[in-house]
N, C-alpha and C positions, 0 to 999 in steps of 0.2 A: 703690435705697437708701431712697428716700422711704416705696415699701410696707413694706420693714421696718423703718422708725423707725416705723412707725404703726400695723403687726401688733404691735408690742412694746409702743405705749402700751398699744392697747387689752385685751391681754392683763396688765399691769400694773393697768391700773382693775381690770378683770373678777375678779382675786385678790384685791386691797385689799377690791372691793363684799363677795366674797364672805365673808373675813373679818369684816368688819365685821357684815354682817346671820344670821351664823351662829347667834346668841344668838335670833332670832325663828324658827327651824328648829321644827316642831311635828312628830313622823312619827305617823303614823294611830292608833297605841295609843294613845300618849298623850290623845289628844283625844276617844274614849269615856268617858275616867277625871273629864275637868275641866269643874269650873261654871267658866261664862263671865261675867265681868264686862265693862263696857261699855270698860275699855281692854284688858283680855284679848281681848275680841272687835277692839280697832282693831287688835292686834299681831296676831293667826293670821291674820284675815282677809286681811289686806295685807301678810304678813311679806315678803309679793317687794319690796314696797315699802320706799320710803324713809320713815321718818317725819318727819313736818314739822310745825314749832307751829303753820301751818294747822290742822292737823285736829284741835288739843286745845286746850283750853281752859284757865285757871291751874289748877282744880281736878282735871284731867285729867293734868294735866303731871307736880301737886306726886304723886297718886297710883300714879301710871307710872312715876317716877322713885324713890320712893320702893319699891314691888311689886319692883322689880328691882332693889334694892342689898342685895349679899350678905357677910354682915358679913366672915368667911374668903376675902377676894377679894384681889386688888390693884387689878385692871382691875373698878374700879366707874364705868363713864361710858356713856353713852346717845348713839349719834351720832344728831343729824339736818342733814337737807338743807334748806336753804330761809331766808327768814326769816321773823322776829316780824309780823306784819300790823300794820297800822296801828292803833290802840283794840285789842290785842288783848284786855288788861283793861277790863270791863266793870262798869258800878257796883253790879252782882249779884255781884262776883265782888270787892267791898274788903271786904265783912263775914268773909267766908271768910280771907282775905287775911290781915285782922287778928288773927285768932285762932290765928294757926299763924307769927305773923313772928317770936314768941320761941323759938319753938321749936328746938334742938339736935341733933333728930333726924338724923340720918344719912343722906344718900341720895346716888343719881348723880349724878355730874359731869355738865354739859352739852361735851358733845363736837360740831362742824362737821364735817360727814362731810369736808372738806375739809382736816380739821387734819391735821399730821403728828405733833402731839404729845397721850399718849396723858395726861392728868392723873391725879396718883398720890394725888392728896390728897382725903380727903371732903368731900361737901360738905352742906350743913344746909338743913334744909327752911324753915329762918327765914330765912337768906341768898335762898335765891330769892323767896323771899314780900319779903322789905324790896326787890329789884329790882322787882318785878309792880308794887307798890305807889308807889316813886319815879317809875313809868313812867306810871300813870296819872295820880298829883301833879303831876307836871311838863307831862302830856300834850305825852309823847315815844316811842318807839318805841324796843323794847325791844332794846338789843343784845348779847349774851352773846361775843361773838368768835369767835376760832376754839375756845378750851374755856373753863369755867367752874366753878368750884367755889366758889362763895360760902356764906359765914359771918355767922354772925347778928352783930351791930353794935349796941352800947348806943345810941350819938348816932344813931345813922339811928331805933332802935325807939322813941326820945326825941322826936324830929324828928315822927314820923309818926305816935306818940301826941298829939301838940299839934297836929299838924292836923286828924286824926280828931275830937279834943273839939271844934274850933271850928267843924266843919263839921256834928255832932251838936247846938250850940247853936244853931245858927245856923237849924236846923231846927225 
């Protein structure tokens, strides 16, 4: 009984994984045809893989998240495994940061390969910039849950414009 409660999990992950990373499937034609960019090249190269905010950076993130939001979609959400590293904003990475937190633009949801729930809502490239940004203000670590689909925010872009000046004067 126990072997097949456990042939059944494991046959249940192995459908879900495969669902999930179907969207990073490359077959050989395709891939004489395309320039490679530096997150094009982290998706083919590793599509067996899980993606994880390890291995990207905010400006990798907002780009990869954005490249992959397809506006005739429903299911616009990115899953990854893992979490936020600790500093994963870097103080190379607030000037960037700052110039794209108002922004409206459209992109993937953040999805936990873990979720069960698939987010049907868009989400904005200002929204995750004003979270990056809170995270390194606070110097806290950045948590998104199980999904995420954040939206740009007057008071937050209010907030973190008055800290940016005092931290530019202060310089």
């Amino acid at each position: 009984m126990k072997k097949t409660f456990l042939s059944l999990i494991v046959i249940f992950i192995l459908s879900i994984s495969g669902y999930l990373f179907y969207d990073f499937k490359i077959n050989n034609a395709e891939k004489d045809n395309l320039e490679f960019t530096s997150i094009e090249d982290l998706t083919r190269k590793e599509y067996s893989k899980t993606l994880s905010p390890k291995n990207l950076d905010p400006k990798s993130f907002i780009i990869l998240f954005t490249e992959k939001y397809k506006k005739h979609t429903k299911f616009n959400c990115i899953s990854m495994a893992g979490e936020f590293p600790e500093d994963w904003v870097k103080p190379k990475d607030v000037e960037y940061l700052i110039s794209i937190m108002q922004s409206k633009q459209k992109c993937c949801s953040y999805m936990n390969i873990f979720s069960s729930y698939f987010p049907d809502d868009e989400a904005e490239i200002g929204g995750f910039a004003i979270i990056f940004l809170n995270s390194y203000i606070s110097n806290t670590k950045i948590n998104l849950g199980l999904a995420c689909s954040p939206k740009t925010n007057t008071k937050e872009i209010q907030k973190i414009a008055k800290w940016y000046n005092n931290l530019n004067h202060k310089n």
